[in-house]
Z-matrix of the N, CA and C atoms (Angstrom, degrees):
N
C 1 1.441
C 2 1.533 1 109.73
N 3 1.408 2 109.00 1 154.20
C 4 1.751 3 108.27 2 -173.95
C 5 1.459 4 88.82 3 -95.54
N 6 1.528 5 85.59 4 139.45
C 7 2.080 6 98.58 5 -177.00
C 8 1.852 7 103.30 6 -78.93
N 9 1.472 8 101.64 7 -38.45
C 10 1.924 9 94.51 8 -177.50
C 11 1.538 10 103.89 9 -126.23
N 12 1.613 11 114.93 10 80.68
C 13 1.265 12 97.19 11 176.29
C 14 1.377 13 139.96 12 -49.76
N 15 1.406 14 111.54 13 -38.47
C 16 1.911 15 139.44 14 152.80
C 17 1.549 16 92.64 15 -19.52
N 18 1.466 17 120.31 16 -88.03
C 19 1.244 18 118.05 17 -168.39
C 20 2.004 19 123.60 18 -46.53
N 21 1.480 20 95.47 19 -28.57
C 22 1.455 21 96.08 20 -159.06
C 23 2.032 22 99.07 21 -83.54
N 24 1.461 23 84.00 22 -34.98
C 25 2.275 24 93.89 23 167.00
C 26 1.920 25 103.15 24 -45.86
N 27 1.429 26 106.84 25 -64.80
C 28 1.018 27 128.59 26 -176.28
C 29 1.872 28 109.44 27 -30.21
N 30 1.604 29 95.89 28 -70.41
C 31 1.456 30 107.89 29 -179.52
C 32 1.902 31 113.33 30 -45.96
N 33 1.518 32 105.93 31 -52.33
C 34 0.973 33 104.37 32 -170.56
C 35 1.508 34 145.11 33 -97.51
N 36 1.455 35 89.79 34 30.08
C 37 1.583 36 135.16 35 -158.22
C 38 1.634 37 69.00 36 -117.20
N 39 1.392 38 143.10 37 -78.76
C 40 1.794 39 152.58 38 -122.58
C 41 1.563 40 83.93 39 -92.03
N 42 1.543 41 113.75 40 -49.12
C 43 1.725 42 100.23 41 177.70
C 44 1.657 43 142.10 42 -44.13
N 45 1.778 44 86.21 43 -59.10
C 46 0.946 45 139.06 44 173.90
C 47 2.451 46 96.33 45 -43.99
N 48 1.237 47 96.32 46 -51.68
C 49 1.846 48 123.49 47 -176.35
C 50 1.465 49 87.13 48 79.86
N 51 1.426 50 140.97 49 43.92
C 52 1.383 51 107.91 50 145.95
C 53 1.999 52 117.96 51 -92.26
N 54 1.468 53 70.25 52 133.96
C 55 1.884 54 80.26 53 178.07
C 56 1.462 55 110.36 54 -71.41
N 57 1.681 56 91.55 55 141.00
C 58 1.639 57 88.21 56 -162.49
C 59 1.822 58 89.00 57 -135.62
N 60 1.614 59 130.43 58 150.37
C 61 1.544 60 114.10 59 133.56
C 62 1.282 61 130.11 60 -91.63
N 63 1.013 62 123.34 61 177.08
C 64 1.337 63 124.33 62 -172.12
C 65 1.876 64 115.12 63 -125.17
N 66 1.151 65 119.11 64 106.48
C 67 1.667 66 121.65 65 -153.24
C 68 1.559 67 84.47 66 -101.72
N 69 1.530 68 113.78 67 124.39
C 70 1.643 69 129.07 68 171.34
C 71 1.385 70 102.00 69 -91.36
N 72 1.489 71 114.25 70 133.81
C 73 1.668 72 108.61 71 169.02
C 74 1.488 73 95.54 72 -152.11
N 75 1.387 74 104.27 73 -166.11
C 76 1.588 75 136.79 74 176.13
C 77 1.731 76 86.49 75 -58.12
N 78 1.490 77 106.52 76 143.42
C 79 1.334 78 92.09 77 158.38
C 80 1.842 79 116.56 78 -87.19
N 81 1.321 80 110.33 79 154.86
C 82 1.222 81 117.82 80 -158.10
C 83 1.828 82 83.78 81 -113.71
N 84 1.434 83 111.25 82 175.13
C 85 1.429 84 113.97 83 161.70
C 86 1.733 85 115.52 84 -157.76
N 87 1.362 86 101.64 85 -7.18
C 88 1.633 87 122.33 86 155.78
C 89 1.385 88 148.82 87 -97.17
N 90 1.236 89 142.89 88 134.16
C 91 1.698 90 109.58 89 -175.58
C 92 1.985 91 104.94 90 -72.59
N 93 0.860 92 102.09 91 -4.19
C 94 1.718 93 109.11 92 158.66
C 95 1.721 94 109.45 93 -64.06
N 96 1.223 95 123.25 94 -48.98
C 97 1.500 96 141.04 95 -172.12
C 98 1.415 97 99.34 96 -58.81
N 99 1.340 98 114.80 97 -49.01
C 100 1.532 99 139.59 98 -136.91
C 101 1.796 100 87.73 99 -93.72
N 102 1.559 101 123.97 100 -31.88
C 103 1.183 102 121.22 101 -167.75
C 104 1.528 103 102.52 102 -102.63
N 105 1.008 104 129.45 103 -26.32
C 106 1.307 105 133.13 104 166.73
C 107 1.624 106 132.02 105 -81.04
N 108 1.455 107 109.37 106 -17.35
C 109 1.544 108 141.29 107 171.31
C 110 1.529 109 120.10 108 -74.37
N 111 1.396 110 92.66 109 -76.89
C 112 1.280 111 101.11 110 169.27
C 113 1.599 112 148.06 111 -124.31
N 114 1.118 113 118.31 112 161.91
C 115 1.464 114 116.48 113 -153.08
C 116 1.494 115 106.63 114 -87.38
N 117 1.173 116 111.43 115 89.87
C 118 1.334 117 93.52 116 -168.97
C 119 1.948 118 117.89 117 -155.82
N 120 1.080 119 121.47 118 123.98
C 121 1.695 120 110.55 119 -160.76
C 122 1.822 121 110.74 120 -31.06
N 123 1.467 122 107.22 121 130.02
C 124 1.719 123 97.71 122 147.22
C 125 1.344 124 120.38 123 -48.54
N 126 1.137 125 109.99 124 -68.43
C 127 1.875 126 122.94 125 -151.99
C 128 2.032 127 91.62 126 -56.02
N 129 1.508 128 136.65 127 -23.08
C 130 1.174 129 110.20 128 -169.82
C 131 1.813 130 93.44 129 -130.50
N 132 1.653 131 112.77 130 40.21
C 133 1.437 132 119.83 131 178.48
C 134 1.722 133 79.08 132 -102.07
N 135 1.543 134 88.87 133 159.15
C 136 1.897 135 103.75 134 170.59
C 137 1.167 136 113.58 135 -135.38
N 138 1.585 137 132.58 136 127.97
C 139 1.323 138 128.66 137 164.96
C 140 1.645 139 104.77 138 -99.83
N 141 1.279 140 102.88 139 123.85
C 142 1.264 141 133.97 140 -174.98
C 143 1.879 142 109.89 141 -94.80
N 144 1.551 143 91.87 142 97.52
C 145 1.816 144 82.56 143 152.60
C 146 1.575 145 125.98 144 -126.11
N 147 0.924 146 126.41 145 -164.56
C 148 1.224 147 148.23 146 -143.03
C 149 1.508 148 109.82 147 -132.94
N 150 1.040 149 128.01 148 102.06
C 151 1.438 150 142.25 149 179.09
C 152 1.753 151 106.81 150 -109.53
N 153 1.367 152 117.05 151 137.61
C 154 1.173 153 123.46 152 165.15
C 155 1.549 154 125.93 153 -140.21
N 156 1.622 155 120.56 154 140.03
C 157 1.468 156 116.50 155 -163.84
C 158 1.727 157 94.32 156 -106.24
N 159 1.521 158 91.49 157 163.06
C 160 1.875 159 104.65 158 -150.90
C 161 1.667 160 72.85 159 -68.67
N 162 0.794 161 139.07 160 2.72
C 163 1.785 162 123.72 161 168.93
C 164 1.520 163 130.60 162 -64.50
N 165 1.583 164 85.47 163 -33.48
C 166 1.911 165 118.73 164 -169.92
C 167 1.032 166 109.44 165 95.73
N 168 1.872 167 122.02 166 17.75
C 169 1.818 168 91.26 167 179.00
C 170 1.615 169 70.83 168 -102.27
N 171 1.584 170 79.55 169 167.73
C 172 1.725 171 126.69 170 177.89
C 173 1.111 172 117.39 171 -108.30
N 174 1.716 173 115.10 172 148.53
C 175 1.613 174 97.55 173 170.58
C 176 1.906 175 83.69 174 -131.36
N 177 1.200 176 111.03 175 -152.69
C 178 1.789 177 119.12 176 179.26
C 179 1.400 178 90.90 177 -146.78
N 180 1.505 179 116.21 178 134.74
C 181 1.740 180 114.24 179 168.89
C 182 1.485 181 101.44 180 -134.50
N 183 1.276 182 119.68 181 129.70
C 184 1.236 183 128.19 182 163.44
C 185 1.279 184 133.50 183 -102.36
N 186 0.991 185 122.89 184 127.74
C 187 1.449 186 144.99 185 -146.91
C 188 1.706 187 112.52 186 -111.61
N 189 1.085 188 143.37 187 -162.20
C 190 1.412 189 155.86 188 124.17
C 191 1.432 190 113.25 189 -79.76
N 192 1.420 191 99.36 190 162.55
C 193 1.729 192 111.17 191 -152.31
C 194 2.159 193 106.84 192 -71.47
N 195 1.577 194 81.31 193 -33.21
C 196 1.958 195 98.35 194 176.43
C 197 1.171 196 105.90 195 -78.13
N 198 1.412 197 114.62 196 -40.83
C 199 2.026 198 109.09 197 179.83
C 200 0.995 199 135.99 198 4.30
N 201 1.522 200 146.56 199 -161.63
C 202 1.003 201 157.44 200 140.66
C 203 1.564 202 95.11 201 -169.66
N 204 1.884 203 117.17 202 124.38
C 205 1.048 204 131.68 203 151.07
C 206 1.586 205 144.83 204 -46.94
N 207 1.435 206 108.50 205 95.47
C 208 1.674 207 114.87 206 -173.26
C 209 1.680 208 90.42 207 -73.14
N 210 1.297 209 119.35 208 111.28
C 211 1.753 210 141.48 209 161.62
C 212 1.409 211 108.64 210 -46.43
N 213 1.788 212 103.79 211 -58.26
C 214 1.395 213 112.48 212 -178.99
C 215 1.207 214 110.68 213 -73.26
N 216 1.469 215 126.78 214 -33.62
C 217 1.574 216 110.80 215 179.11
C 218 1.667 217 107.53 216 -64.67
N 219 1.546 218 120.25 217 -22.27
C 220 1.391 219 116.16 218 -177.17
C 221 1.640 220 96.78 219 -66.47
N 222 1.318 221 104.04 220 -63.25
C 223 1.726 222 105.45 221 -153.09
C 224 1.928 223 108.40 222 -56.47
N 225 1.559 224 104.12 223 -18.59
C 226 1.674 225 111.31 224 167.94
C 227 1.318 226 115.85 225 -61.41
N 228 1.762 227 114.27 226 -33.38
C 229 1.599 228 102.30 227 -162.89
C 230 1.835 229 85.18 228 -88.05
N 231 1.292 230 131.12 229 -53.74
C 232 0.864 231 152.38 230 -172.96
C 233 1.862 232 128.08 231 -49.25
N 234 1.330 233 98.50 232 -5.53
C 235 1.528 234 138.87 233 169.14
C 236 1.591 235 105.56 234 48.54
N 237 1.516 236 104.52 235 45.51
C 238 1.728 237 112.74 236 178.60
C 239 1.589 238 90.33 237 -129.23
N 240 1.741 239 99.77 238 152.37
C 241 1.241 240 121.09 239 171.28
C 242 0.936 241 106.06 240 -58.41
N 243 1.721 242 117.26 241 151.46
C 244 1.640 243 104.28 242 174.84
C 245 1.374 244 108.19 243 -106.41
N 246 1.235 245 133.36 244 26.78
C 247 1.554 246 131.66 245 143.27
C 248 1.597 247 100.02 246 -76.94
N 249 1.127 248 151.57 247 -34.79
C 250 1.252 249 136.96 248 170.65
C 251 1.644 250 126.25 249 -54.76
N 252 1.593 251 104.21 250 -30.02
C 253 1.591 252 127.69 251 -151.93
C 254 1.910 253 87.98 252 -94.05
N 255 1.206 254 120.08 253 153.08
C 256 1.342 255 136.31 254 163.70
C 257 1.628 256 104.28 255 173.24
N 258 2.301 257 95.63 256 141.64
C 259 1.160 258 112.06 257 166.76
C 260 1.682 259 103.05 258 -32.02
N 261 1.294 260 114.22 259 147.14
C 262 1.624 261 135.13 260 160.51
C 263 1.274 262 108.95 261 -88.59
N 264 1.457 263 108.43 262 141.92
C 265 1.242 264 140.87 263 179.38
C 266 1.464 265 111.67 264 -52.79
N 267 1.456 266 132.70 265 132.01
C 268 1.297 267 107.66 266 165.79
C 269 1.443 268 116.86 267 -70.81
N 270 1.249 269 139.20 268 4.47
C 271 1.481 270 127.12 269 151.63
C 272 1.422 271 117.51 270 -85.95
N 273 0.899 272 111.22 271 -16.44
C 274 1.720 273 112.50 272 171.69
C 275 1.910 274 119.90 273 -72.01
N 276 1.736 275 91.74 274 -37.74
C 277 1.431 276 102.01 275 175.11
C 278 1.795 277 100.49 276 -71.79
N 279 1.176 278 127.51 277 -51.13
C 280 1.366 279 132.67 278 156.52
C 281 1.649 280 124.05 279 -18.46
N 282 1.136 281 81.92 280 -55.93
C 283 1.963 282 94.24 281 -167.26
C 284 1.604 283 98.95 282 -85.25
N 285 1.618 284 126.98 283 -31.05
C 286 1.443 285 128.14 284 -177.89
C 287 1.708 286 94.48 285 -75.44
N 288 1.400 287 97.67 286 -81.27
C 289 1.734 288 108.64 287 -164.58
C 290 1.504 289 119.33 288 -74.51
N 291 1.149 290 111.25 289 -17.11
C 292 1.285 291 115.97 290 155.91
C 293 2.209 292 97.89 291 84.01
N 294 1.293 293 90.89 292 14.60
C 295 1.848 294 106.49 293 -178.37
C 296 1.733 295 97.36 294 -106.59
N 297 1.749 296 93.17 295 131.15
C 298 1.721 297 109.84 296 161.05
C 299 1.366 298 125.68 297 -54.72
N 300 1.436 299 113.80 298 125.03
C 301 1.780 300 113.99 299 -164.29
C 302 1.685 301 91.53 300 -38.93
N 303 1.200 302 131.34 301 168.50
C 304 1.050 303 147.84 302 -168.15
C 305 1.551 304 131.35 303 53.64
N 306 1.331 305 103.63 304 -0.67
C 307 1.725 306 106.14 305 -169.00
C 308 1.712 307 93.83 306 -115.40
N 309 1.462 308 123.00 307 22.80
C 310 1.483 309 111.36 308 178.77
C 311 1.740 310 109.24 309 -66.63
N 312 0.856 311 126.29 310 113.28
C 313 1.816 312 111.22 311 141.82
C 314 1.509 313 157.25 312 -127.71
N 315 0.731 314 140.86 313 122.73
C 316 1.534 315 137.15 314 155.58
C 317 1.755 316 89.13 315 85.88
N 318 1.591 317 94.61 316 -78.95
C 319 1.357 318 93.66 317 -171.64
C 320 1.443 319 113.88 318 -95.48
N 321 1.308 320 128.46 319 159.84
C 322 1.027 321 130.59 320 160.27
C 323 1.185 322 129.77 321 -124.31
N 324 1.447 323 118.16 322 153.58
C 325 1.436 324 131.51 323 -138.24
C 326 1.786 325 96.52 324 -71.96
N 327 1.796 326 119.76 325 -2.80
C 328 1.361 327 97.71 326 -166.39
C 329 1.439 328 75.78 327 -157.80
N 330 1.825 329 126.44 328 145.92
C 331 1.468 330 122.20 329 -148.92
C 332 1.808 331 92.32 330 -84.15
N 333 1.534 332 117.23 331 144.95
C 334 1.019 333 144.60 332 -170.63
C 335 1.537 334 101.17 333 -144.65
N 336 1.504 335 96.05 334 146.44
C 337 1.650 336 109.10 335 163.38
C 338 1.808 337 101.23 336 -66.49
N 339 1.797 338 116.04 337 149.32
C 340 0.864 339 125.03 338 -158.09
C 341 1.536 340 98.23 339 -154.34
N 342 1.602 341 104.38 340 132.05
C 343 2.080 342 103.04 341 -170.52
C 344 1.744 343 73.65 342 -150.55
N 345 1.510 344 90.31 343 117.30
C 346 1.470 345 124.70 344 161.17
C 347 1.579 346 108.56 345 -98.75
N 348 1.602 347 127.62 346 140.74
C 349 1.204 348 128.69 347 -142.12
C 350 1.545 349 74.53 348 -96.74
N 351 1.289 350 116.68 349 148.43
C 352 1.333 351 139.79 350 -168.82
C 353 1.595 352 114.23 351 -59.20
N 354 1.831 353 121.62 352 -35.40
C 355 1.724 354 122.65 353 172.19
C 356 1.513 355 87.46 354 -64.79
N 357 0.957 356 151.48 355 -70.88
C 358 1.478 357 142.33 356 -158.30
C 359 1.519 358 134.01 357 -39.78
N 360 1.688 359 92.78 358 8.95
C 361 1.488 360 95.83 359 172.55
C 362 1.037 361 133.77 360 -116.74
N 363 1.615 362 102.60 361 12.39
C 364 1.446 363 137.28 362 -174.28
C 365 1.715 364 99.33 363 -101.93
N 366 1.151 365 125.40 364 -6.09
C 367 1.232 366 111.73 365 -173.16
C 368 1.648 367 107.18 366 -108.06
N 369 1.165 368 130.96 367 149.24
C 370 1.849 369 132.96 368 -165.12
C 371 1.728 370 97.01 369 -89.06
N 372 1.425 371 127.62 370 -26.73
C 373 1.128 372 118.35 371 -179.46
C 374 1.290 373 120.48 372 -137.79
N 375 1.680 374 131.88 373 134.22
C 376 1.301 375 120.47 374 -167.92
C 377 2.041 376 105.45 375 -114.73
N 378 1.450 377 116.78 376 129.33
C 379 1.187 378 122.05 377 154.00
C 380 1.810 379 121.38 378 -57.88
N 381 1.007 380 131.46 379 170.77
C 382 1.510 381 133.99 380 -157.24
C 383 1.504 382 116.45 381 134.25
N 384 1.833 383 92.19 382 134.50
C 385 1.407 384 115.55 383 179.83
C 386 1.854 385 110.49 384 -61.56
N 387 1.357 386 97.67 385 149.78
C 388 1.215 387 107.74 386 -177.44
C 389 1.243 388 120.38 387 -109.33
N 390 1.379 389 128.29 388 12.55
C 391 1.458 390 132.43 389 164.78
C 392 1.662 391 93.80 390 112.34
N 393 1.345 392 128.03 391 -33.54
C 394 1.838 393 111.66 392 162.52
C 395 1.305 394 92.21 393 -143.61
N 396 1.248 395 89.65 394 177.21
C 397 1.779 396 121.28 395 -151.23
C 398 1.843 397 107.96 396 -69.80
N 399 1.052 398 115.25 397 -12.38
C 400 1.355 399 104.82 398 -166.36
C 401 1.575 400 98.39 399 -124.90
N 402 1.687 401 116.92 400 61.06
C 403 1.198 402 128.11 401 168.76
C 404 1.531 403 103.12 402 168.98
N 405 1.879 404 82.65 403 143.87
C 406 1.582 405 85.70 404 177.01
C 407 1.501 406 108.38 405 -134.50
N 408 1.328 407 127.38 406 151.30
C 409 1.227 408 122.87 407 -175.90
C 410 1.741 409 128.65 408 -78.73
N 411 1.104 410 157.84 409 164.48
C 412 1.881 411 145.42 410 158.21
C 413 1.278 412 66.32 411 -123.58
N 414 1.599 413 91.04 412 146.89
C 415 1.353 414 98.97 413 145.93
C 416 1.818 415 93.53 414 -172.13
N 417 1.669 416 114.72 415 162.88
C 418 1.219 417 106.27 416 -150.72
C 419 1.710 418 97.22 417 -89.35
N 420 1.348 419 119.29 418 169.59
C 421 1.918 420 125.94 419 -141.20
C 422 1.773 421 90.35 420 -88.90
N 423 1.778 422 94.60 421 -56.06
C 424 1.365 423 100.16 422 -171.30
C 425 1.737 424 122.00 423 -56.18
N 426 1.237 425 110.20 424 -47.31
C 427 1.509 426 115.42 425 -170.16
C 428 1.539 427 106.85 426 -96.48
N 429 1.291 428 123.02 427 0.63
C 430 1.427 429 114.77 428 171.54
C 431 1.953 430 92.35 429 -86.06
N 432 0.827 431 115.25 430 -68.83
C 433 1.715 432 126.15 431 164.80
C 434 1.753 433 121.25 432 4.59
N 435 1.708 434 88.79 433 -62.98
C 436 1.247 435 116.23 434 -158.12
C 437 1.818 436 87.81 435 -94.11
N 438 0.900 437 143.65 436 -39.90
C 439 1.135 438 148.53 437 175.33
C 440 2.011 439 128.84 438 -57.34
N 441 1.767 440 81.81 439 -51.08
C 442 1.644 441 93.74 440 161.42
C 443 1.366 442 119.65 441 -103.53
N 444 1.067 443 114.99 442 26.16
C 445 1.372 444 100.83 443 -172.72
C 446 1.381 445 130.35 444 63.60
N 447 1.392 446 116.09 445 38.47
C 448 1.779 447 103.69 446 -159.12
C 449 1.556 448 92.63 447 -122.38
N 450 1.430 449 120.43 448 124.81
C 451 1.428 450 150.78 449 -130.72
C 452 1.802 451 92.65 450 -113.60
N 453 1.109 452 108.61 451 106.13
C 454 2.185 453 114.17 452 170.37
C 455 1.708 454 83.96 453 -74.03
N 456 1.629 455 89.05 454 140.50
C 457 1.538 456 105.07 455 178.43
C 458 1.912 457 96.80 456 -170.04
N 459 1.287 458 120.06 457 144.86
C 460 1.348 459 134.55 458 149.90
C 461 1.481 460 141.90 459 -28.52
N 462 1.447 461 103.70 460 51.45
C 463 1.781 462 98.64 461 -141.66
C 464 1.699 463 94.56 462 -111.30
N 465 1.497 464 122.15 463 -30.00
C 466 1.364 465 100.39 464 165.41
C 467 1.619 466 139.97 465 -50.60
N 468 1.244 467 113.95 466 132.75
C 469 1.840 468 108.91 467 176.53
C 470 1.412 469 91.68 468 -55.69
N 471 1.886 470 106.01 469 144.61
C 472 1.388 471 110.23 470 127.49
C 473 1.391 472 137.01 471 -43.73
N 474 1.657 473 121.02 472 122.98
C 475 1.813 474 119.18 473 -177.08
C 476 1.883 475 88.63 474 -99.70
């Protein structure tokens, strides 16, 4: 398990050279928290979860804050059956990333496949968790993307 996930986002955000700020608040632990906390656009906030295949790899998909996660649209881009594919446990995200259920984001503290929902690449700056609750990351859509590798794809359910 990673002992400071915060630090290890941090590092590989600085490796990586995408310029990022860093927004201090209340810690939040909901996207309810997250809308009442802090000041900050919907349309370029991300809720980040955690998917894992009965294999144990992981990927991170970020969504919008109203969303709801299509599994099967993940396990399509992601070229796994989706009887294999299911949301992760918050002890599994625990025991992998070594981050408190609610503080997953965008990036993760150790490189993972990564599917950003496809409107999100139209926007110049993205909101995102920073590995705990009492920080959130900006950082810009295009060059964080292009930097980590993190793939625009179709992943919200239809509401």
């Amino acid at each position: 398990m990673i002992s400071d996930p915060y630090s290890a986002v941090l590092e590989r955000l600085a490796t990586a050279e995408v310029p990022i700020e860093i927004l201090e608040h209340d810690p939040v632990f909901t996207m309810e928290d997250v809308k009442q906390t802090i000041a900050i656009p919907t349309h370029a906030q991300v809720k980040s979860m955690v998917v894992v295949s009965k294999d144990g790899d992981i990927a991170i998909c970020g969504i919008h804050p109203v969303a709801r996660l299509s599994v099967g649209a993940v396990a399509r881009e992601l070229g796994v059956a989706r009887s294999r594919l299911s949301l992760a446990s918050p002890q599994v995200v625990v025991d992998i990333l070594g981050v408190p259920p609610g503080a997953v984001g965008l990036v993760a503290p150790i490189p993972v496949r990564t599917l950003l929902h496809d409107t999100f690449e139209a926007e110049s700056q993205l909101y995102f968790g920073a590995g705990r609750h009492d920080r959130t990351i900006k950082a810009p859509t295009a060059l964080l993307a292009r930097a980590l590798d993190i793939r625009f794809a179709r992943i919200e359910a239809d509401l």
